[in-house]
C-alpha positions in Angstrom: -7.0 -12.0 -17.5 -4.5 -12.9 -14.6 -1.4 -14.8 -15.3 0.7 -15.6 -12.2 4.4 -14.5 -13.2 7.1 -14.9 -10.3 9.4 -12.4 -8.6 11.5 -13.9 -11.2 10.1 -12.0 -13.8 11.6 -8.9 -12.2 14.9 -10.5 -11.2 17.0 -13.0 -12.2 18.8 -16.0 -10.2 22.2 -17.7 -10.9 21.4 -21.1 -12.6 17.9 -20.5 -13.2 18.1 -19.3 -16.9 15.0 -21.0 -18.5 12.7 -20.0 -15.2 13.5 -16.3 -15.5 13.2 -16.2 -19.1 9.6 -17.7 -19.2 9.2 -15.4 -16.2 10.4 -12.6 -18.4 8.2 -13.9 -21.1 5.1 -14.0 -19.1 5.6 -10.2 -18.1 5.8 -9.2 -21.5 2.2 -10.9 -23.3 1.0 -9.1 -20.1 2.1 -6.1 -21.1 1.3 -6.7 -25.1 -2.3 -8.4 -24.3 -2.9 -5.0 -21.9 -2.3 -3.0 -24.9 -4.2 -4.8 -27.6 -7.4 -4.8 -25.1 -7.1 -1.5 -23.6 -9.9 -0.2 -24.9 -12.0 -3.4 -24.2 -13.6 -4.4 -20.6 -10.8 -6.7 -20.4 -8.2 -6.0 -18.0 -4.3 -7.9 -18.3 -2.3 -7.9 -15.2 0.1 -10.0 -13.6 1.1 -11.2 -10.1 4.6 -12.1 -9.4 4.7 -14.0 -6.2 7.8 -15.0 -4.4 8.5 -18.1 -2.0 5.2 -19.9 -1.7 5.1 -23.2 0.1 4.8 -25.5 -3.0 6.6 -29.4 -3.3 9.1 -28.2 -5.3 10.3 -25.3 -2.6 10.1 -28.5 0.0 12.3 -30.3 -2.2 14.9 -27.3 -2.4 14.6 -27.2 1.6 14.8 -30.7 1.7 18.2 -30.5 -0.3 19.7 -28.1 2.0 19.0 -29.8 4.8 20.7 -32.8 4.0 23.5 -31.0 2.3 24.4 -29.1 5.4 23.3 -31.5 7.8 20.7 -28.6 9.5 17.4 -29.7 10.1 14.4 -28.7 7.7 13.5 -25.1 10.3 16.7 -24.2 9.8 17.1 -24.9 6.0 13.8 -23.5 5.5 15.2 -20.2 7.1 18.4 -20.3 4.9 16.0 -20.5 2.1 14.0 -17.8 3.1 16.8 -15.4 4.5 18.8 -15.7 0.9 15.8 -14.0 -0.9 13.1 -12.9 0.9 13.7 -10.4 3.4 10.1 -11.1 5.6 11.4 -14.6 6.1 8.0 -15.5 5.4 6.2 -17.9 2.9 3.4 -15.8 0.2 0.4 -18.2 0.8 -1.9 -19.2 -1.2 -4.5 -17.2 -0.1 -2.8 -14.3 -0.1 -2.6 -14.8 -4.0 -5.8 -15.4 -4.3 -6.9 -12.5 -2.4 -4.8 -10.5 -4.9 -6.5 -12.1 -7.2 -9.8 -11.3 -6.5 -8.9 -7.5 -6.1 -8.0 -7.6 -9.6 -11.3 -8.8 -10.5 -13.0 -6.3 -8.7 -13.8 -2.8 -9.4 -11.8 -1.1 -7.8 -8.6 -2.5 -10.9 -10.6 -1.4 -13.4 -8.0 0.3 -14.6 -5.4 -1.6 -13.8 -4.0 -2.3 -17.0 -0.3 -4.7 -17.6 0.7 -4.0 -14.0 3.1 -5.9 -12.3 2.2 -7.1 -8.9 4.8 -8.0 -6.5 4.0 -10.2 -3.3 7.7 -11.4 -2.6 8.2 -10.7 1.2 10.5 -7.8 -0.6 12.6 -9.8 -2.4 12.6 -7.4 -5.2 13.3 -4.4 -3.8 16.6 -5.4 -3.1 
């Protein structure tokens, strides 16, 4: 099993309660559903991507463009540069490469781990 948490499952974000709580939320069944099937085939695990490219980040970039009058490569860098230090979207492949790793092998026991592709937002 594979749920896809968010960096804010680690961390937290003014106004952004209800998001980092079901974050939060997600994190821990991981960790439960690892435990109850730990002696199963099944492996639990969560990745906990940062910025990824989605409509709803456009919208936010969007916004901040038209609030400071920049245009949308600049808001999309003040975006960015607030949280995640590589300045980079995660794409979706990237995910899904993480993804398959977990399904391989080699995360056999891999069991309620967190995985963090945020650019280093959470290191912070």
């Amino acid at each position: 099993m594979i749920n896809i948490a968010s960096v804010h499952g680690l961390v937290g974000s003014a106004g952004k309660s209800a998001y980092v709580a079901a974050k939060h939320g997600i994190l821990g069944l991981t960790k439960v559903a690892a435990l109850e099937n730990a002696r199963t085939g099944v492996t639990v695990n969560a990745i906990c991507p940062g910025f990824v490219h989605t409509p709803l980040v456009q919208k936010q970039i969007d916004d901040i463009a038209a609030r400071d009058s920049i245009s949308n490569d600049a808001a999309r860098a003040k975006l960015l540069g607030e949280k995640q230090p590589s300045a980079q979207f995660v794409t979706t492949e990237q995910i899904g490469e993480l993804v398959v790793f977990l399904c391989s092998d080699a995360a056999t026991e891999m069991r309620g781990s967190e995985l963090k592709i945020d650019g280093g937002w959470s290191v912070q």
